[in-house]
C-alpha positions in Angstrom: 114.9 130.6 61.0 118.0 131.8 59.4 120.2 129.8 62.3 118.1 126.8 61.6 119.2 126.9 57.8 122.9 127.5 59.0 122.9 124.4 61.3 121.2 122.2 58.5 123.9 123.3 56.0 126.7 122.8 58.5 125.1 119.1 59.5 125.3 118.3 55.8 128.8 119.5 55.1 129.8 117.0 58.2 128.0 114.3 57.4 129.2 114.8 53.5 133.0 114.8 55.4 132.1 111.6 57.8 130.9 109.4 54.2 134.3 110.2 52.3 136.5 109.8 55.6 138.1 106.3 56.0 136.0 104.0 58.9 139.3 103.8 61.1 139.1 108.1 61.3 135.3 107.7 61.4 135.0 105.4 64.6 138.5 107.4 66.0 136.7 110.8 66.0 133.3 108.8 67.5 135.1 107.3 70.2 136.6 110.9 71.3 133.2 112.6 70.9 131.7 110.1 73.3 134.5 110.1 76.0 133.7 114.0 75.5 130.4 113.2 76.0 130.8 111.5 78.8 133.2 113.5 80.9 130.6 116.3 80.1 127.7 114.4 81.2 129.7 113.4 84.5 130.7 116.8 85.4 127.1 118.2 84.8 125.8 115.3 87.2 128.6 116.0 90.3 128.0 119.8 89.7 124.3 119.2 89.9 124.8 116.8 92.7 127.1 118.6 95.0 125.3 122.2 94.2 121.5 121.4 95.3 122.9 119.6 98.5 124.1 122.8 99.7 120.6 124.1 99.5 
C-alpha cells in the first residue's frame, strides 16, 4: 500500500513537470522514451526468440 502511494505521488510530481515544460522538451523526452521502449521491447523479443529455440 505504502509503495502504491509513493508511485502516485511520484506520477503527479512528473506529470506536474511534463505541464510546465515547453512542448519542444515535452515531445524530445517522448520520442527518447519510445526509442527506449522499443529497443527494450526488441531485445526482450530476440532473447525470448533465440532462448526457447534452444529448448
Amino acid at each position: 500500500m505504502l509503495f502504491l502511494v509513493a508511485a502516485l505521488m511520484l506520477l503527479g510530481v512528473v506529470l506536474g513537470t511534463v505541464a510546465h515544460a515547453p512542448l519542444s522538451v515535452t515531445a524530445a523526452l517522448a520520442a527518447v522514451i519510445a526509442v527506449w521502449l522499443g529497443i527494450f521491447a526488441v531485445r526482450e523479443h530476440h532473447g525470448r526468440q533465440h532462448h526457447t529455440s534452444a529448448h
